[in-house]
MARBA-3410 file (N, C-alpha, C, O; in Angstrom, 1 decimal):
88
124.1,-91.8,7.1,122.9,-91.8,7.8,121.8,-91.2,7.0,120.6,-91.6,7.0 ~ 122.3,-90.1,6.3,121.1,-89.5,5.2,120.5,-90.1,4.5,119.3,-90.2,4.2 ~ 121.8,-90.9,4.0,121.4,-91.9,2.4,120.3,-92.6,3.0,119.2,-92.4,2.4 ~ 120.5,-93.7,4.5,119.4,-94.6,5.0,118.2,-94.2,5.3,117.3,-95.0,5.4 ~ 118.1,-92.7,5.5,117.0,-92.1,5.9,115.8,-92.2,4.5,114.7,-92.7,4.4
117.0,-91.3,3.6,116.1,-91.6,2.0,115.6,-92.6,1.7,114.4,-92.8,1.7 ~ 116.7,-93.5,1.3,116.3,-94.9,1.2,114.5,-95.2,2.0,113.5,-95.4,1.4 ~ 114.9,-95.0,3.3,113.9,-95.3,4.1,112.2,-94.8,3.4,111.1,-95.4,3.1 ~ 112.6,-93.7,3.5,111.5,-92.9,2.9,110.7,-92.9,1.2,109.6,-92.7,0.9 ~ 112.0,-93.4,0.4,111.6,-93.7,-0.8,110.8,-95.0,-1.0,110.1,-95.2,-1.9
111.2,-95.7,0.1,110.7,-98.0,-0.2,109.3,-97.5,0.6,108.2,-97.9,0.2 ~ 109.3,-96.6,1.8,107.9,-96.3,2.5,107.0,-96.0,1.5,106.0,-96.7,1.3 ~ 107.1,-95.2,1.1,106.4,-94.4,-0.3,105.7,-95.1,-1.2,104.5,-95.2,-1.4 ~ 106.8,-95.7,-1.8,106.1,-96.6,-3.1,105.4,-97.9,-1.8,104.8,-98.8,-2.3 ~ 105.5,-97.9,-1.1,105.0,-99.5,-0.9,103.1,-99.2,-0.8,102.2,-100.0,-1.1
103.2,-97.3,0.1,102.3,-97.0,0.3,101.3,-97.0,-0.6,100.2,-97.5,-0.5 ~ 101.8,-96.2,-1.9,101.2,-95.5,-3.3,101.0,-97.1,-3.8,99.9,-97.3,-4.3 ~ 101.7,-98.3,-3.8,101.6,-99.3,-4.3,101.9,-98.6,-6.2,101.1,-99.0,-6.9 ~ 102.8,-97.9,-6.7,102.8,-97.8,-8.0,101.7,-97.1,-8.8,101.6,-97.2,-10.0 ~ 100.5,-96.3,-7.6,99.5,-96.3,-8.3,99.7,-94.7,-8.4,100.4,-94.2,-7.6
98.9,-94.0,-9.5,99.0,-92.6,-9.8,97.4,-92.1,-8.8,96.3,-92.3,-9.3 ~ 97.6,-91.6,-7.9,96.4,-91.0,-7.3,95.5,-90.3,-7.6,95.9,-89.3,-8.2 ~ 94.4,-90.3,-7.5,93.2,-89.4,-8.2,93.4,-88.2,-7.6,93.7,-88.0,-6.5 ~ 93.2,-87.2,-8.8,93.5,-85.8,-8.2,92.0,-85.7,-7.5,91.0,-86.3,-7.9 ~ 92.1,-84.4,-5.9,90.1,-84.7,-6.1,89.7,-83.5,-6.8,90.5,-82.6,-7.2
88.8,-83.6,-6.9,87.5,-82.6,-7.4,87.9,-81.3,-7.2,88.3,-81.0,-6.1 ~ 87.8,-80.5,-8.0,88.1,-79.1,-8.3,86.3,-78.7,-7.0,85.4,-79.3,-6.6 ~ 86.7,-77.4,-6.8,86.1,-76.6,-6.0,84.9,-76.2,-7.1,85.1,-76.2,-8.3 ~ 83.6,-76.0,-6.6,82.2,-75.4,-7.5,82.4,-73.5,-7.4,81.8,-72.6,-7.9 ~ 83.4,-73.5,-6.3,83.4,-71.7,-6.4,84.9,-71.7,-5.8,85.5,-72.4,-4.9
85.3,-70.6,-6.8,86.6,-69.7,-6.1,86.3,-68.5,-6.0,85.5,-68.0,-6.8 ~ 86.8,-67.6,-4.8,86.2,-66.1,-5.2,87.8,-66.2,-4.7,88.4,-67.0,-3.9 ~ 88.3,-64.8,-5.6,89.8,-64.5,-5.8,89.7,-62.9,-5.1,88.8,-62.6,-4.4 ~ 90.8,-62.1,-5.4,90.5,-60.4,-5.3,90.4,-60.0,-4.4,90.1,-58.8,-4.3 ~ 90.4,-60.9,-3.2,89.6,-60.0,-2.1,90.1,-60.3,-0.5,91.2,-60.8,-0.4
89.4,-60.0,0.3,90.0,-60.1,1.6,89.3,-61.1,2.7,88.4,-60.7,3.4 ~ 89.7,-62.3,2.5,88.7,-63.4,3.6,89.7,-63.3,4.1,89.9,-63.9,5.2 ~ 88.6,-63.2,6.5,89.4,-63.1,7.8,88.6,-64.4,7.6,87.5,-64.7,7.2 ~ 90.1,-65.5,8.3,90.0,-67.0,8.1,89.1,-66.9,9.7,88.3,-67.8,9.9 ~ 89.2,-66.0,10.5,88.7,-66.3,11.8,89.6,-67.3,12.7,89.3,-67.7,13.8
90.8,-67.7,12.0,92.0,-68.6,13.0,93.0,-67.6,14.3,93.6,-66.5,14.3 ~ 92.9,-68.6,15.1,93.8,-67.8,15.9,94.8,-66.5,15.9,95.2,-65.9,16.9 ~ 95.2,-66.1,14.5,96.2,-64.9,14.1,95.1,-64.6,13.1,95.6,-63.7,12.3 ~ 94.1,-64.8,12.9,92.9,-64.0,12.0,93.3,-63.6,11.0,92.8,-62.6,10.6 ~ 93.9,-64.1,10.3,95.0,-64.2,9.3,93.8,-63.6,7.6,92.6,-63.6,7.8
94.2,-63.3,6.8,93.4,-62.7,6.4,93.8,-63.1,4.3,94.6,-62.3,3.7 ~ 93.3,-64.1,3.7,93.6,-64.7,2.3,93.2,-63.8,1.7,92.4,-63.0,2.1 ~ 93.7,-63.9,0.5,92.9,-63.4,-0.9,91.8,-63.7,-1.7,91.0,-63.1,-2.4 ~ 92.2,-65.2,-1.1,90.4,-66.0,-1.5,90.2,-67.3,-1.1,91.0,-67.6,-0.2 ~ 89.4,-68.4,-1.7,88.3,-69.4,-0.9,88.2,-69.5,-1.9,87.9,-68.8,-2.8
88.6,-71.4,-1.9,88.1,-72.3,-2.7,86.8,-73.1,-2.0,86.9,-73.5,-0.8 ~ 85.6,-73.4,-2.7,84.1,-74.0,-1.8,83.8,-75.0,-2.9,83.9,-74.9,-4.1 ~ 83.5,-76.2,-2.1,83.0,-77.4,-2.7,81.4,-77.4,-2.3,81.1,-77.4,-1.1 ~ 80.8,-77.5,-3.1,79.0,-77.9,-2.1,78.7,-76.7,-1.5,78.6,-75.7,-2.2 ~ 78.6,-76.8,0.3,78.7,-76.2,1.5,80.3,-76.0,2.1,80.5,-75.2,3.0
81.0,-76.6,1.6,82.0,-76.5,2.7,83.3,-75.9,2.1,83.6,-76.0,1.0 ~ 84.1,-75.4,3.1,85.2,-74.5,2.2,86.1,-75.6,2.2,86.1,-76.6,2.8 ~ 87.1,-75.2,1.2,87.7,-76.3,0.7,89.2,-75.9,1.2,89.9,-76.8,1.6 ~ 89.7,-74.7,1.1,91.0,-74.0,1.7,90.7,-72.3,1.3,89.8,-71.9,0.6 ~ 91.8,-71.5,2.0,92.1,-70.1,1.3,93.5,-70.1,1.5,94.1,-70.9,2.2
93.9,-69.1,0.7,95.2,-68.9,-0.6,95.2,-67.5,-1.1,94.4,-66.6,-1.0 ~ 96.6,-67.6,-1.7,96.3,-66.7,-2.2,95.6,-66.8,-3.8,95.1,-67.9,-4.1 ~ 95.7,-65.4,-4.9,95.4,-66.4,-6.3,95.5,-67.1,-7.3,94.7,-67.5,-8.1 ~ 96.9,-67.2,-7.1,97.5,-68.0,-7.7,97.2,-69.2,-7.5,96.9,-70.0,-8.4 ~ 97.3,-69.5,-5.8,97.2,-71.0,-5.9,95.6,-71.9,-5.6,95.4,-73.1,-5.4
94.8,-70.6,-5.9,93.3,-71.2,-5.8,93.1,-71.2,-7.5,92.4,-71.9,-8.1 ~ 93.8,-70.4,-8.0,93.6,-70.8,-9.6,93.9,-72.0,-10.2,93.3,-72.6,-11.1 ~ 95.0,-72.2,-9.6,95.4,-73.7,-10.1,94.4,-75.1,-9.3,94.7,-76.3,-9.4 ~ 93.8,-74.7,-8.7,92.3,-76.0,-8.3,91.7,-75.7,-9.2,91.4,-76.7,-9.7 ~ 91.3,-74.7,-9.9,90.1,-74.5,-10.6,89.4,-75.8,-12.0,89.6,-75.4,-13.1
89.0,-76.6,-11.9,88.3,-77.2,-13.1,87.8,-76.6,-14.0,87.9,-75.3,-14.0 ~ 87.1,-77.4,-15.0,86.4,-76.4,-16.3,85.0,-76.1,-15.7,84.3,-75.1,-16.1 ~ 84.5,-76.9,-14.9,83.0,-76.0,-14.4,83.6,-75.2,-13.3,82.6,-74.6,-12.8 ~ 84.5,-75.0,-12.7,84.6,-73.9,-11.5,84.3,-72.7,-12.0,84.8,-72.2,-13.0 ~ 83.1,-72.2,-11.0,82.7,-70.9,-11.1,83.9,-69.5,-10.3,84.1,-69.3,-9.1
84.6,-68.8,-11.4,85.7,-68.0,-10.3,84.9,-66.2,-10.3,84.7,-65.4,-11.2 ~ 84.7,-66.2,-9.3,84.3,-64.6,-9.0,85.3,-63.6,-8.5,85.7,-63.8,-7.4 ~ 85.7,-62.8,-9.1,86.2,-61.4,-8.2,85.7,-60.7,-7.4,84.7,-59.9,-7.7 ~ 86.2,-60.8,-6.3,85.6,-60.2,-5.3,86.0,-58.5,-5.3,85.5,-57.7,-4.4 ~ 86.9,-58.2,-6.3,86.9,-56.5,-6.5,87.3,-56.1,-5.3,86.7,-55.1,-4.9
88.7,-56.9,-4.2,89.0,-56.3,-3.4,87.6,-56.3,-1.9,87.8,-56.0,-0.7 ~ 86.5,-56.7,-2.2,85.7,-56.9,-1.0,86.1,-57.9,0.0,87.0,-58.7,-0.3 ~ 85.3,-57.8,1.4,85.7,-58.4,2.2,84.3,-59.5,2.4,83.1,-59.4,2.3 ~ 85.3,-60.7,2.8,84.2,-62.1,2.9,84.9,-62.8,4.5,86.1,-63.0,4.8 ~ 83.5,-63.1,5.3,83.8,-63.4,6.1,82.6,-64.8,6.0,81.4,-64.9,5.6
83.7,-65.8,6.4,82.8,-67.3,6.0,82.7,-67.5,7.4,83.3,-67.0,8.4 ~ 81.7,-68.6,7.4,80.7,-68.6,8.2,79.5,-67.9,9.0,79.1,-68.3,10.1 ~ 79.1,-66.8,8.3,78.6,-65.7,9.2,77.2,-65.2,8.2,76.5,-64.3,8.6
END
């Protein structure tokens, strides 16, 4: 029953992707890393930092994995441990 599942999921896949390699998107114009953003979600949960495209936030993480969005124009700031609260 596993195998058919896989199976299933592998012919889904490719039929979807059609063989094509997907465009990665666009790196973020700001990461601020170092520091303490309250996401303001239900458990107020509280990242290390904020990847921002334009206006709009793009995710938070910790910094490891906002480093690895980074392009060669992303601007990355340390926030030196300060606190950022987005939207406000």
């Amino acid at each position: 029953m596993l195998r058919i599942a896989c199976a299933i999921l592998l012919v889904s896949g490719a039929a979807t992707m059609g063989g094509q390699v997907l465009p990665r998107p666009p790196a973020p114009d700001v990461i601020m890393i170092n520091g303490r953003v309250i996401t303001v979600d239900r458990s107020f949960t509280i990242a290390e930092g904020v990847a921002i495209a334009g206006d709009r936030i793009l995710t938070t993480g910790n910094d490891d994995q906002l480093r690895s969005l980074a392009g060669p124009s992303t601007r990355i700031i340390d926030l030196k441990g300060s606190t950022v609260l987005p939207g406000l």
